[in-house]
mmCIF file of the N, C-alpha and C atoms, coordinates in Angstrom:
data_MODEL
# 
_entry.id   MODEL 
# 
loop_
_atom_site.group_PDB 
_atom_site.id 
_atom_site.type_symbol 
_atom_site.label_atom_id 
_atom_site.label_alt_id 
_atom_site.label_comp_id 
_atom_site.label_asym_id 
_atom_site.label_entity_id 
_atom_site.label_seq_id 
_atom_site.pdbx_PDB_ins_code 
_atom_site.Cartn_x 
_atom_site.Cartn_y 
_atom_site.Cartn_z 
_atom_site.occupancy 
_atom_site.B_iso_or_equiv 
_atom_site.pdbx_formal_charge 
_atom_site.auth_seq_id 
_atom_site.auth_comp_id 
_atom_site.auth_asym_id 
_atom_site.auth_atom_id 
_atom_site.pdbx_PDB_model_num 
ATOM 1   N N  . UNK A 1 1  ? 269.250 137.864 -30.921 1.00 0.00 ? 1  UNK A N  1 
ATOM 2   C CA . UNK A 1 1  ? 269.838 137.102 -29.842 1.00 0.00 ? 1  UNK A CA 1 
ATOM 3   C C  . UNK A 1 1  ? 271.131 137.778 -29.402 1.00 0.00 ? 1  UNK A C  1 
ATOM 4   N N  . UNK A 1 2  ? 271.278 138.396 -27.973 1.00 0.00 ? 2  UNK A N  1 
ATOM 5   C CA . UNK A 1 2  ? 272.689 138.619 -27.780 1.00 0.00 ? 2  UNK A CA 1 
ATOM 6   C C  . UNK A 1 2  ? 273.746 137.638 -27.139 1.00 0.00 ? 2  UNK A C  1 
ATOM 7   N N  . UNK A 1 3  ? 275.011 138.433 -27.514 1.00 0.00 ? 3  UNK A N  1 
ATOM 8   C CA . UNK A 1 3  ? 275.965 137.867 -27.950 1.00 0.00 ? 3  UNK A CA 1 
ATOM 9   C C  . UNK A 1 3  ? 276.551 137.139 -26.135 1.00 0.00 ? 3  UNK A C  1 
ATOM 10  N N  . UNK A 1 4  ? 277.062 135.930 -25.922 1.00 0.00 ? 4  UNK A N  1 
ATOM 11  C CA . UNK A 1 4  ? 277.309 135.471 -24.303 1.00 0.00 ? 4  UNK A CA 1 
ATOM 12  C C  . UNK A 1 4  ? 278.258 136.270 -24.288 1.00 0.00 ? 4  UNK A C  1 
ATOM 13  N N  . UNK A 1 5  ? 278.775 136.941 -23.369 1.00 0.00 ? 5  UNK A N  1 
ATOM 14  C CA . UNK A 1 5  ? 279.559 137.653 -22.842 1.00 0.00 ? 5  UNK A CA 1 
ATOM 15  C C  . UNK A 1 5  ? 280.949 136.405 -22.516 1.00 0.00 ? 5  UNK A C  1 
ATOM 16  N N  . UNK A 1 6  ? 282.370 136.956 -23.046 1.00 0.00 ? 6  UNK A N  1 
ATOM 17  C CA . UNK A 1 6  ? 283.574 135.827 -22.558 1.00 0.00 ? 6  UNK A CA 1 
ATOM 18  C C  . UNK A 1 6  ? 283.765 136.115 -20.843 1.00 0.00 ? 6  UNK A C  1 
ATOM 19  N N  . UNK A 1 7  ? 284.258 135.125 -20.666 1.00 0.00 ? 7  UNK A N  1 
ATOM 20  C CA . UNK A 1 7  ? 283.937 135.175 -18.629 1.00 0.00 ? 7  UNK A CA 1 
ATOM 21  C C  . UNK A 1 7  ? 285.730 136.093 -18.514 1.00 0.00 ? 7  UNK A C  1 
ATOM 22  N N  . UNK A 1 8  ? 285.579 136.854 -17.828 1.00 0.00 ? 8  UNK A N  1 
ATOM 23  C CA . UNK A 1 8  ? 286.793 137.382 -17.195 1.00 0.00 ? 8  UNK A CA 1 
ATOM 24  C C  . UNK A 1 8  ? 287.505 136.568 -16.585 1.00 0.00 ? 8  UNK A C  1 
ATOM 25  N N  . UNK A 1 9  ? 288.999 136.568 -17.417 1.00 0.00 ? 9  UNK A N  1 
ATOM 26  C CA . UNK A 1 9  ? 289.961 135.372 -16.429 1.00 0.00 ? 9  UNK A CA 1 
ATOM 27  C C  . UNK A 1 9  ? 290.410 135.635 -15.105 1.00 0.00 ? 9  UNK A C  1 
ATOM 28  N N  . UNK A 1 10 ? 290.630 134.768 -14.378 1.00 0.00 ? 10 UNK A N  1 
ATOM 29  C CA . UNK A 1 10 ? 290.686 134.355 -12.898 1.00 0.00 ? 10 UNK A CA 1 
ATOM 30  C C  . UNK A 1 10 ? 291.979 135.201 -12.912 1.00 0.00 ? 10 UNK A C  1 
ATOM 31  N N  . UNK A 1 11 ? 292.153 136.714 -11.811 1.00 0.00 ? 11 UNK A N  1 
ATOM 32  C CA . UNK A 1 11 ? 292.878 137.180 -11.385 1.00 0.00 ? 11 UNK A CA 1 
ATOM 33  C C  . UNK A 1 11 ? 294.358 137.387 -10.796 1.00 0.00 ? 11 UNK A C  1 
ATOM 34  N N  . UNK A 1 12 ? 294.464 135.422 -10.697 1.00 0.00 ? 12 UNK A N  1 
ATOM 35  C CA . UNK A 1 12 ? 295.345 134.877 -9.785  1.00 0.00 ? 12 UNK A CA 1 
ATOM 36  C C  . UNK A 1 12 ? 297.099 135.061 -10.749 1.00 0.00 ? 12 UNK A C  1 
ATOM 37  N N  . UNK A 1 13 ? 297.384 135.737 -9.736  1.00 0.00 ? 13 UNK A N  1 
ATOM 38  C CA . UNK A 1 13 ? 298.886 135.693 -10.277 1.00 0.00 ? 13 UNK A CA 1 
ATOM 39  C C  . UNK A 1 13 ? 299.941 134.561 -10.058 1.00 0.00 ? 13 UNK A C  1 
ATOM 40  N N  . UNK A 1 14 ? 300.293 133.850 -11.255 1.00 0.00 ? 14 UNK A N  1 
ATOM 41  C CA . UNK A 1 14 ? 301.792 132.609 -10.471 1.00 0.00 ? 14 UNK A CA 1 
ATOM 42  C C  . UNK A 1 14 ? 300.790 131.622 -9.926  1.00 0.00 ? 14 UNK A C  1 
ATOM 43  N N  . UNK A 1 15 ? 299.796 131.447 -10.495 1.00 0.00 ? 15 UNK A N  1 
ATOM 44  C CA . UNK A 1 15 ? 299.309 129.997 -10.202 1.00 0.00 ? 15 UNK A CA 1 
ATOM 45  C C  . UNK A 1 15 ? 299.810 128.609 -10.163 1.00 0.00 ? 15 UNK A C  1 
ATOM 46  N N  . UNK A 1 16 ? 299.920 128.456 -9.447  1.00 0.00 ? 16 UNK A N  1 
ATOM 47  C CA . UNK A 1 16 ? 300.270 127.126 -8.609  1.00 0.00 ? 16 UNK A CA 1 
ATOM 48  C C  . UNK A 1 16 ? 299.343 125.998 -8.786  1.00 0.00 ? 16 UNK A C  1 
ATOM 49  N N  . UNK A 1 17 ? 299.378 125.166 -8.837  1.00 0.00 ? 17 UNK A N  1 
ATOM 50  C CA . UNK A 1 17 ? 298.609 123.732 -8.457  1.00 0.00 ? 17 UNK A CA 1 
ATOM 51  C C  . UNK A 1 17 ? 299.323 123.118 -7.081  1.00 0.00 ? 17 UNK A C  1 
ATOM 52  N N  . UNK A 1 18 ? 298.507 123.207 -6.211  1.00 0.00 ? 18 UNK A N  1 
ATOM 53  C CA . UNK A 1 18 ? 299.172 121.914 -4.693  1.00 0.00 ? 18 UNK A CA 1 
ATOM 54  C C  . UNK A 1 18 ? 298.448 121.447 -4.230  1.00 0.00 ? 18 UNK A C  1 
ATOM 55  N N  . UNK A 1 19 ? 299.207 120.166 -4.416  1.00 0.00 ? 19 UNK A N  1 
ATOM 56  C CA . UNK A 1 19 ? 298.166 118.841 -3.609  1.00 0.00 ? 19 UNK A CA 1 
ATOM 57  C C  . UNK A 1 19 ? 298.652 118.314 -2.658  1.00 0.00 ? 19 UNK A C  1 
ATOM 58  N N  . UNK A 1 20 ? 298.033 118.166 -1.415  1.00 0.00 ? 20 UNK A N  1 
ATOM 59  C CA . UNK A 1 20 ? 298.185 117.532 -0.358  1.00 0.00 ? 20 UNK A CA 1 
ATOM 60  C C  . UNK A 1 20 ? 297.218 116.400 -0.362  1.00 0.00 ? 20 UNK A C  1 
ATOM 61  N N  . UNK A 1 21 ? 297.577 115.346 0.600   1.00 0.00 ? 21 UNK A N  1 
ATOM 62  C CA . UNK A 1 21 ? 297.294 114.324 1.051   1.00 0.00 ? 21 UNK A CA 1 
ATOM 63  C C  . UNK A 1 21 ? 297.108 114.375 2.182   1.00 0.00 ? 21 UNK A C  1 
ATOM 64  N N  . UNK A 1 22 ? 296.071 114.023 2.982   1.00 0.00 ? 22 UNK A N  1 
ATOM 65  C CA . UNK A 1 22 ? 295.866 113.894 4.598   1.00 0.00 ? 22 UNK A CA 1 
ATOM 66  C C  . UNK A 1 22 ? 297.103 113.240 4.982   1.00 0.00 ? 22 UNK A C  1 
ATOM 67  N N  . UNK A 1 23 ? 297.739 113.138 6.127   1.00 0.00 ? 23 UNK A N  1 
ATOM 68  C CA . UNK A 1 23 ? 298.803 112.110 6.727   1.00 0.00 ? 23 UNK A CA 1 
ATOM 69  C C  . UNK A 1 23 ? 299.820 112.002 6.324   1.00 0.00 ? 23 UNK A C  1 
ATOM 70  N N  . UNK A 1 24 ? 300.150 112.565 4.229   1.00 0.00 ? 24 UNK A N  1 
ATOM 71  C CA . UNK A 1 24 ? 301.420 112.426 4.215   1.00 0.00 ? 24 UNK A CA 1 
ATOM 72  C C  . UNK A 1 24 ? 302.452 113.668 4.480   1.00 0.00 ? 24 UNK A C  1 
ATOM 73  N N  . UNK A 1 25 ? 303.590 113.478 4.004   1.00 0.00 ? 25 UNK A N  1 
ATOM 74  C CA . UNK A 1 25 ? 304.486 113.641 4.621   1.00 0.00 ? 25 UNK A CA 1 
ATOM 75  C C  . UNK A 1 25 ? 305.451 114.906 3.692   1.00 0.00 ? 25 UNK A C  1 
ATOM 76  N N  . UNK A 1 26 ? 304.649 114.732 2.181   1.00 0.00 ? 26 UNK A N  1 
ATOM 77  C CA . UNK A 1 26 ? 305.011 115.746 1.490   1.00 0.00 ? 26 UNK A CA 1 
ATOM 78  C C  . UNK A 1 26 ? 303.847 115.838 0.640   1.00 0.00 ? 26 UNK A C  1 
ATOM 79  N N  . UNK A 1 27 ? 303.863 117.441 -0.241  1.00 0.00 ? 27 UNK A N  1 
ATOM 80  C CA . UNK A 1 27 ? 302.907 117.816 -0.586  1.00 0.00 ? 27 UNK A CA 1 
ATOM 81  C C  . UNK A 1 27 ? 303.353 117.895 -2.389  1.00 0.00 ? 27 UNK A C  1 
ATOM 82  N N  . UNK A 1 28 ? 302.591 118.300 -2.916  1.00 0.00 ? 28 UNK A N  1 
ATOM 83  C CA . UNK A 1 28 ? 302.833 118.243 -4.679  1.00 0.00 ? 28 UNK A CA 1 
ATOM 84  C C  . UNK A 1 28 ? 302.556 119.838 -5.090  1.00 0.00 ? 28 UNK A C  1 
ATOM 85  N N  . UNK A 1 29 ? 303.994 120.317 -5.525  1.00 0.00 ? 29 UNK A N  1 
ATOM 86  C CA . UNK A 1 29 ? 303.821 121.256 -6.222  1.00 0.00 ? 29 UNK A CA 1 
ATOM 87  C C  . UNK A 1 29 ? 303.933 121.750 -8.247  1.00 0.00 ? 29 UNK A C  1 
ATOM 88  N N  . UNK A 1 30 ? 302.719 121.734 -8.603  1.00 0.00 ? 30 UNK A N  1 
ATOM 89  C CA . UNK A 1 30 ? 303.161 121.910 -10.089 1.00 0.00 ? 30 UNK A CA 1 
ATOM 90  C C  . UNK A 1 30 ? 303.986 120.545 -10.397 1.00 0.00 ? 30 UNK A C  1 
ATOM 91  N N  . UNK A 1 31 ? 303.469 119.624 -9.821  1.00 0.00 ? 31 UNK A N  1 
ATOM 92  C CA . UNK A 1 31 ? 303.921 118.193 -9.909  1.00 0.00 ? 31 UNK A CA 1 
ATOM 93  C C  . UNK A 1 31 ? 305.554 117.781 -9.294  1.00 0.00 ? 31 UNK A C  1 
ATOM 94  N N  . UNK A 1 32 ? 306.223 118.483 -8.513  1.00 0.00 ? 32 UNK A N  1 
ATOM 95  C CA . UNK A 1 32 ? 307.131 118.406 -7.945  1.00 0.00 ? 32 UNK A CA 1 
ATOM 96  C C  . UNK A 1 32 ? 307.157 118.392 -6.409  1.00 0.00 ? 32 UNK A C  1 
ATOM 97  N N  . UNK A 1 33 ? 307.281 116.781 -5.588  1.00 0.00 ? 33 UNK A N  1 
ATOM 98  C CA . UNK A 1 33 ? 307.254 116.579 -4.299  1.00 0.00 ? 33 UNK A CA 1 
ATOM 99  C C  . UNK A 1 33 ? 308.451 117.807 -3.418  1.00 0.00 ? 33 UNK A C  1 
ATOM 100 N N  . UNK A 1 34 ? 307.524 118.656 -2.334  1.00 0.00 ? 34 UNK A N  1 
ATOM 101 C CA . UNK A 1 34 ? 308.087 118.949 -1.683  1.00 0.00 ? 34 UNK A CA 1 
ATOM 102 C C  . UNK A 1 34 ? 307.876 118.606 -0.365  1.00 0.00 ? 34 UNK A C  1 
ATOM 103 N N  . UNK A 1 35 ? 309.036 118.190 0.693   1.00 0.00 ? 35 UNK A N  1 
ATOM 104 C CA . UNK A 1 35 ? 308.645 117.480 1.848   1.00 0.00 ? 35 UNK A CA 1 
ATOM 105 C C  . UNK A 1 35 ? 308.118 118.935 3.196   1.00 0.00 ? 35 UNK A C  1 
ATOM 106 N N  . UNK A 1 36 ? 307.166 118.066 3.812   1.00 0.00 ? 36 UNK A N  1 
ATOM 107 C CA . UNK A 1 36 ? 306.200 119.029 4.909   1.00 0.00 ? 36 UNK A CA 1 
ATOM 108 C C  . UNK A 1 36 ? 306.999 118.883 6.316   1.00 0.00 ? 36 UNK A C  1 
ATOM 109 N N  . UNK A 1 37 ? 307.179 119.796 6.849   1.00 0.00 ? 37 UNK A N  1 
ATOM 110 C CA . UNK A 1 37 ? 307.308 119.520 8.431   1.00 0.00 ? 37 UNK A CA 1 
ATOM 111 C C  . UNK A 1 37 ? 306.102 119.098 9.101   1.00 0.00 ? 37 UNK A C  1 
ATOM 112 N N  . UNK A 1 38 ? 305.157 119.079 9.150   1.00 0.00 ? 38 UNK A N  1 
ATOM 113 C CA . UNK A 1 38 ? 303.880 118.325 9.655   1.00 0.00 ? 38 UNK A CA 1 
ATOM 114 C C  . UNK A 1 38 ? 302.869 118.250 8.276   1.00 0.00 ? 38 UNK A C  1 
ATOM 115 N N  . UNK A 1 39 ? 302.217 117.161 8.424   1.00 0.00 ? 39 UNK A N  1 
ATOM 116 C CA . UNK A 1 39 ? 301.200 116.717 7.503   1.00 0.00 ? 39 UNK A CA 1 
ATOM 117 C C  . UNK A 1 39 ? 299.935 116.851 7.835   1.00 0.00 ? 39 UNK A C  1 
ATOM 118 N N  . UNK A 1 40 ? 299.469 117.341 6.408   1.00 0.00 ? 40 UNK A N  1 
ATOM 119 C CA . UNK A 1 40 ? 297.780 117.800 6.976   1.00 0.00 ? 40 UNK A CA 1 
ATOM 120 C C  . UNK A 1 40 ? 296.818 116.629 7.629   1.00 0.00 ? 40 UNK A C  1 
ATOM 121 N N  . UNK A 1 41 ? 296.014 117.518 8.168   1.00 0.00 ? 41 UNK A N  1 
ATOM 122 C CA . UNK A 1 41 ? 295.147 116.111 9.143   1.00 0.00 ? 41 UNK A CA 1 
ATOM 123 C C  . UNK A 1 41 ? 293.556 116.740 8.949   1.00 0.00 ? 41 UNK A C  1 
ATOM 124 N N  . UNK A 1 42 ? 292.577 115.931 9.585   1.00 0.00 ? 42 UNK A N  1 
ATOM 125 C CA . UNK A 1 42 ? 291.172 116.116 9.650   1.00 0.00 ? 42 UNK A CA 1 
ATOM 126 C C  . UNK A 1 42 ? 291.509 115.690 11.189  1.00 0.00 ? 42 UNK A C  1 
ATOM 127 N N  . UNK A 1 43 ? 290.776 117.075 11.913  1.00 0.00 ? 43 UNK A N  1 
ATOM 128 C CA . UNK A 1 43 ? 290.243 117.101 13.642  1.00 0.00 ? 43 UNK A CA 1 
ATOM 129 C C  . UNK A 1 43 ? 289.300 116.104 13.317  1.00 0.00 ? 43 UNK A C  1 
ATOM 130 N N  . UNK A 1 44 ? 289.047 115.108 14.827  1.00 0.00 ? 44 UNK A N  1 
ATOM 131 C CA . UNK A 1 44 ? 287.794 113.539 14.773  1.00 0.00 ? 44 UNK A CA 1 
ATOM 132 C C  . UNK A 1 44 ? 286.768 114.952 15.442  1.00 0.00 ? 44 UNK A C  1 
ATOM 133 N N  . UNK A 1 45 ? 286.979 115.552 16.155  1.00 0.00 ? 45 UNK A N  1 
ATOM 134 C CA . UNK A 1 45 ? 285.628 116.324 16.620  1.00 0.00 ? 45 UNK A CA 1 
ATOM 135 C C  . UNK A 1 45 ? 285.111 116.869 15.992  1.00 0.00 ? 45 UNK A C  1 
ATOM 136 N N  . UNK A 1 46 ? 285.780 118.141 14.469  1.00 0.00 ? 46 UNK A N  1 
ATOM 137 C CA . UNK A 1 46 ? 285.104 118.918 13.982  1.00 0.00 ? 46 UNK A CA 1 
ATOM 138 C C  . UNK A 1 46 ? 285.103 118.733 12.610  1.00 0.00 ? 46 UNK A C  1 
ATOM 139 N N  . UNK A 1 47 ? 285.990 117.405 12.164  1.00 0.00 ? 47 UNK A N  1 
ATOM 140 C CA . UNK A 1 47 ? 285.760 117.070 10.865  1.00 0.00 ? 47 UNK A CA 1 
ATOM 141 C C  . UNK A 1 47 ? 286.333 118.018 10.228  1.00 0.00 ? 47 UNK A C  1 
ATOM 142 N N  . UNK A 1 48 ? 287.311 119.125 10.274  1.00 0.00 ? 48 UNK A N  1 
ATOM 143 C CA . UNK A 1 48 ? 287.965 119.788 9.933   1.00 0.00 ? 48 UNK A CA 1 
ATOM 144 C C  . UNK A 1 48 ? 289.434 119.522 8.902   1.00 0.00 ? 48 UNK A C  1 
ATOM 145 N N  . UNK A 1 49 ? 289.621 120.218 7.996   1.00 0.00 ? 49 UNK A N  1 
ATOM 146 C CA . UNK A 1 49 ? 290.647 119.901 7.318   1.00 0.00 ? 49 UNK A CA 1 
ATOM 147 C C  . UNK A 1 49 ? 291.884 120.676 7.518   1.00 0.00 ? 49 UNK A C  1 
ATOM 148 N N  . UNK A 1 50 ? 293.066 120.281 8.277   1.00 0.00 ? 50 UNK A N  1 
ATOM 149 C CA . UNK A 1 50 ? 294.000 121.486 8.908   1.00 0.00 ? 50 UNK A CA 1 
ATOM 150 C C  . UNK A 1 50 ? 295.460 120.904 7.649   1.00 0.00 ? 50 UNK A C  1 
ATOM 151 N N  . UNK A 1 51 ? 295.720 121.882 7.499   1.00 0.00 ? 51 UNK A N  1 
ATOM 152 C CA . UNK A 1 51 ? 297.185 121.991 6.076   1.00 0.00 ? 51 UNK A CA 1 
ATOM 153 C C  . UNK A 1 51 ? 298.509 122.954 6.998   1.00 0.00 ? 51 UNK A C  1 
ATOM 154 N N  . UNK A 1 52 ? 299.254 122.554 6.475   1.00 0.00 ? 52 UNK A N  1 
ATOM 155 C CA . UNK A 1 52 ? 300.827 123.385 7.078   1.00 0.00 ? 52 UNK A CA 1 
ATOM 156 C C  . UNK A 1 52 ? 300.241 124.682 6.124   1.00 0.00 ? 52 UNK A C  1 
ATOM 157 N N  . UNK A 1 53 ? 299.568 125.576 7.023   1.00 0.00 ? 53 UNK A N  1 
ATOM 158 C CA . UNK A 1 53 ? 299.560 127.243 6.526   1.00 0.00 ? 53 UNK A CA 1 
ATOM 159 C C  . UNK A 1 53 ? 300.671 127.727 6.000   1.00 0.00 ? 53 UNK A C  1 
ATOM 160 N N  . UNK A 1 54 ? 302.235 127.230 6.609   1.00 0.00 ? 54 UNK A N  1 
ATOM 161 C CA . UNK A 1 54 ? 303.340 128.038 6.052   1.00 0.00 ? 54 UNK A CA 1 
ATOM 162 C C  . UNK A 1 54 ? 303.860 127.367 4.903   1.00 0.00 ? 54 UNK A C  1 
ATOM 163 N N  . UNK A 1 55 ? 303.629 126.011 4.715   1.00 0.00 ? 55 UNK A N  1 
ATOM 164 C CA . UNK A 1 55 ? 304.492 125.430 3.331   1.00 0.00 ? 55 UNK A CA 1 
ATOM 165 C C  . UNK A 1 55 ? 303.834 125.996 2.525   1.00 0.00 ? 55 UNK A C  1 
ATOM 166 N N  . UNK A 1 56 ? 302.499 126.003 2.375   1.00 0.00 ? 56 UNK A N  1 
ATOM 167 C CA . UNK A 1 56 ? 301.165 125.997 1.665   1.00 0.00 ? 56 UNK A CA 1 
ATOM 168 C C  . UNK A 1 56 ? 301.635 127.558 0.764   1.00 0.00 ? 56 UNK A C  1 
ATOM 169 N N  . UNK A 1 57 ? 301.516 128.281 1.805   1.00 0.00 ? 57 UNK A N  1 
ATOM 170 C CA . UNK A 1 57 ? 301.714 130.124 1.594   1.00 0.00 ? 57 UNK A CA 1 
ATOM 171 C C  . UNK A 1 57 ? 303.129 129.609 0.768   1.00 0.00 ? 57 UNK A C  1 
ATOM 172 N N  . UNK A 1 58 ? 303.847 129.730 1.598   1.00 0.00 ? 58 UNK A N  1 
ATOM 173 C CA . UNK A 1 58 ? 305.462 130.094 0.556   1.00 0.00 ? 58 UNK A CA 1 
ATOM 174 C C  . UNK A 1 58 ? 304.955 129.103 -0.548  1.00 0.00 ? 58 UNK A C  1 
ATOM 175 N N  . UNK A 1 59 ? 305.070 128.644 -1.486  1.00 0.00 ? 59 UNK A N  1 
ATOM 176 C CA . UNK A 1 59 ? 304.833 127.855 -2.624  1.00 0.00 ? 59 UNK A CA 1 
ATOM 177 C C  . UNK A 1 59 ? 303.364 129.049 -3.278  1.00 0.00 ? 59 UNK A C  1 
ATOM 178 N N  . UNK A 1 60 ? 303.340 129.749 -2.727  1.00 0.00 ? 60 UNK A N  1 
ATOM 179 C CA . UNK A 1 60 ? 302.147 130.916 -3.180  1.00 0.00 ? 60 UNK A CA 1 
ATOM 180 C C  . UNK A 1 60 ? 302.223 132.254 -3.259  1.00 0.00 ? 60 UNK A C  1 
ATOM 181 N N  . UNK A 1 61 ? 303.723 132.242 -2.935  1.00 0.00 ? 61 UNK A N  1 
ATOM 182 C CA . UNK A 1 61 ? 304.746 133.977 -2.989  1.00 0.00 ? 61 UNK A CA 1 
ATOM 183 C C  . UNK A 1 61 ? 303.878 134.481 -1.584  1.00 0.00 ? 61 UNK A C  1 
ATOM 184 N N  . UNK A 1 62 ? 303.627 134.223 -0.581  1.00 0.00 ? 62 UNK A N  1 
ATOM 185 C CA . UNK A 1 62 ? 303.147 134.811 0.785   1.00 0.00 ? 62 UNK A CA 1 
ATOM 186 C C  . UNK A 1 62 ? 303.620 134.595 1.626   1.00 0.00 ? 62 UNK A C  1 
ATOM 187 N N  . UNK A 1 63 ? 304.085 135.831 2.695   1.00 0.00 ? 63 UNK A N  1 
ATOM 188 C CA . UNK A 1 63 ? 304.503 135.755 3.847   1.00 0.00 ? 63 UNK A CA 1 
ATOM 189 C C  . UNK A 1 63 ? 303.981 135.623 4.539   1.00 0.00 ? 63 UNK A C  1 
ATOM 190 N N  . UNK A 1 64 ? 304.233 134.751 5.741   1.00 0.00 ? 64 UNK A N  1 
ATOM 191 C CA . UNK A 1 64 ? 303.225 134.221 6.681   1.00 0.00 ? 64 UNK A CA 1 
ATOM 192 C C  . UNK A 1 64 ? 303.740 134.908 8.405   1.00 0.00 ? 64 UNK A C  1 
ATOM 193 N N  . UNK A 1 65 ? 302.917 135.899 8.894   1.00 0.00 ? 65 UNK A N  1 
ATOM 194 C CA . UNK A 1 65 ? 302.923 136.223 10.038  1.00 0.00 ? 65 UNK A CA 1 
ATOM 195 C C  . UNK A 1 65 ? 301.940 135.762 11.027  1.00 0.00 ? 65 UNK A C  1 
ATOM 196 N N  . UNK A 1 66 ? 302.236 135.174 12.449  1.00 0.00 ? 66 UNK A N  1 
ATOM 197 C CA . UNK A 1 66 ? 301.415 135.077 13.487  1.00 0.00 ? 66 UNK A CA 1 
ATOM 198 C C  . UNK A 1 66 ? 301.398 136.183 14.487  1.00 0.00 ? 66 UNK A C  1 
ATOM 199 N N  . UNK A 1 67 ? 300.211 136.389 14.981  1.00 0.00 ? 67 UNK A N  1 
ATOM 200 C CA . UNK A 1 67 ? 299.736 137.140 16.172  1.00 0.00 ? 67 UNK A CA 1 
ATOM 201 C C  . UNK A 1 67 ? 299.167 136.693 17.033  1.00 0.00 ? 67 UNK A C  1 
ATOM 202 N N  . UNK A 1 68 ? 300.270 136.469 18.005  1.00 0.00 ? 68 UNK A N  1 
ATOM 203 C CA . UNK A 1 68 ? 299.463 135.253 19.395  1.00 0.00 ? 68 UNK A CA 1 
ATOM 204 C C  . UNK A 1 68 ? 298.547 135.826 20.015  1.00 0.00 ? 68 UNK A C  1 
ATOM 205 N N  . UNK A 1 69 ? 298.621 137.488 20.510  1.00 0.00 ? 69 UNK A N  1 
ATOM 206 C CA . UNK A 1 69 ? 297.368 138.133 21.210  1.00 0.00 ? 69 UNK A CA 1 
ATOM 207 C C  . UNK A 1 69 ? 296.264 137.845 20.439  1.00 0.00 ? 69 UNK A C  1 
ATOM 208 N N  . UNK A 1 70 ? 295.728 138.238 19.097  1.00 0.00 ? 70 UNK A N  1 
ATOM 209 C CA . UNK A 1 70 ? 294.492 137.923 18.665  1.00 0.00 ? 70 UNK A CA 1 
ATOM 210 C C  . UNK A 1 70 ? 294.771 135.951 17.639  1.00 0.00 ? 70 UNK A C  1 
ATOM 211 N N  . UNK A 1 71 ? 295.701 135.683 17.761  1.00 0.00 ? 71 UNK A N  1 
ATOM 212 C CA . UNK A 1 71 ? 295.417 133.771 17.692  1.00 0.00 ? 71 UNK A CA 1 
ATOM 213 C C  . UNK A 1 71 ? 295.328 133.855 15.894  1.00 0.00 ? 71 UNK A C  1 
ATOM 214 N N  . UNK A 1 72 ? 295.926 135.042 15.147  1.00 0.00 ? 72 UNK A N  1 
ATOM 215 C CA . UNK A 1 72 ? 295.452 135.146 13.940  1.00 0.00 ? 72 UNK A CA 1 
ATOM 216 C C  . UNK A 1 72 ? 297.207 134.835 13.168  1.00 0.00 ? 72 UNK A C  1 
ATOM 217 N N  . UNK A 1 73 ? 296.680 134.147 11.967  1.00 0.00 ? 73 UNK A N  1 
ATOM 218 C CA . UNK A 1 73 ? 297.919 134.033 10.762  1.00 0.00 ? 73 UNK A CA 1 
ATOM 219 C C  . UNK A 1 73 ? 297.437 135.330 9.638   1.00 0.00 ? 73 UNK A C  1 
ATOM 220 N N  . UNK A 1 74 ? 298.435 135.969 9.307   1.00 0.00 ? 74 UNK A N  1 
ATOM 221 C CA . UNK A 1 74 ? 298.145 136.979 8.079   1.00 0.00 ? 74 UNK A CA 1 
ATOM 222 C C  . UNK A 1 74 ? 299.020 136.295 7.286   1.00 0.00 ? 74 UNK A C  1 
ATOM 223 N N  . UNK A 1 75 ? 298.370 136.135 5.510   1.00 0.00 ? 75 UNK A N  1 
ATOM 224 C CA . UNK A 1 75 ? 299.450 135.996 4.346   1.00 0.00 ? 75 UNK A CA 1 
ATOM 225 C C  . UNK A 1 75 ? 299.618 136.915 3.569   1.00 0.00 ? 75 UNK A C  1 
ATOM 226 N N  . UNK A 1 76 ? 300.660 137.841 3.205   1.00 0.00 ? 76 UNK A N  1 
ATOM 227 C CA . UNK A 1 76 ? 300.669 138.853 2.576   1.00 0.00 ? 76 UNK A CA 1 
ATOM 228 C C  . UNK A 1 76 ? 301.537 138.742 1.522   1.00 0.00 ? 76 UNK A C  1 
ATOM 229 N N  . UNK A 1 77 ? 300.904 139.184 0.245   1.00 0.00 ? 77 UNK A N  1 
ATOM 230 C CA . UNK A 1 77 ? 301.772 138.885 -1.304  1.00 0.00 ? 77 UNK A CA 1 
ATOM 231 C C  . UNK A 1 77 ? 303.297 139.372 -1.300  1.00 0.00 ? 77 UNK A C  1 
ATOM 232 N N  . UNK A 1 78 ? 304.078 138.678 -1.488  1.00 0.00 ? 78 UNK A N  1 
ATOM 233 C CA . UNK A 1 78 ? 305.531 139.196 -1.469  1.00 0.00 ? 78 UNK A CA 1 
ATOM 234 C C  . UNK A 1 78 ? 305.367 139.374 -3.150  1.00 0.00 ? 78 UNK A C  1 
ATOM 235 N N  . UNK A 1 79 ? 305.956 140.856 -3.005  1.00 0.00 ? 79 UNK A N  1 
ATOM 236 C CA . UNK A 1 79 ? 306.474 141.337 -4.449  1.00 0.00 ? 79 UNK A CA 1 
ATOM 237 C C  . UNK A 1 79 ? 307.540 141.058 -5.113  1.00 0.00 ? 79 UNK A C  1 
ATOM 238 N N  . UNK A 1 80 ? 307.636 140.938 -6.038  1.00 0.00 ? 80 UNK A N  1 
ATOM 239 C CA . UNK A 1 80 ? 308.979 140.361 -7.049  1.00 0.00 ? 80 UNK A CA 1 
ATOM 240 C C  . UNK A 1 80 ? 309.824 142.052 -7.379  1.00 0.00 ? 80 UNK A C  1 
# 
């Protein structure tokens, strides 16, 4: 019988736990309330789940750039 192979740990550097709440007003980091400038919502048309991209990122060591010509957010790992 061979032996199960151990699963390779999850890559993620500075893991975080964050919880948001639809509607409210602050979000939970590593169990510490930090307050949102807008609160996540669900679109009624597309049933969609929309989050503050920028609180979200910073609390995740990422810089958050927009590009209005192509309508795109980039998050890129800030190094220590």
């Amino acid at each position: 019988m061979a032996a199960t192979p151990t699963p390779t740990p999850d890559p993620i550097v500075d893991a975080k736990v964050i919880t948001i709440k639809i509607g409210a007003s602050t979000m939970t980091v590593d169990g510490k309330s930090i307050p949102l400038d807008q609160p996540a919502f669900v679109t009624t048309d597309t049933n969609r789940t929309m989050l503050p991209v920028h609180a979200v990122a910073n609390y995740m060591s990422r810089a958050v750039s927009w590009n209005e010509d192509t309508q795109t957010v980039t998050l890129t790992k800030v190094t220590k």
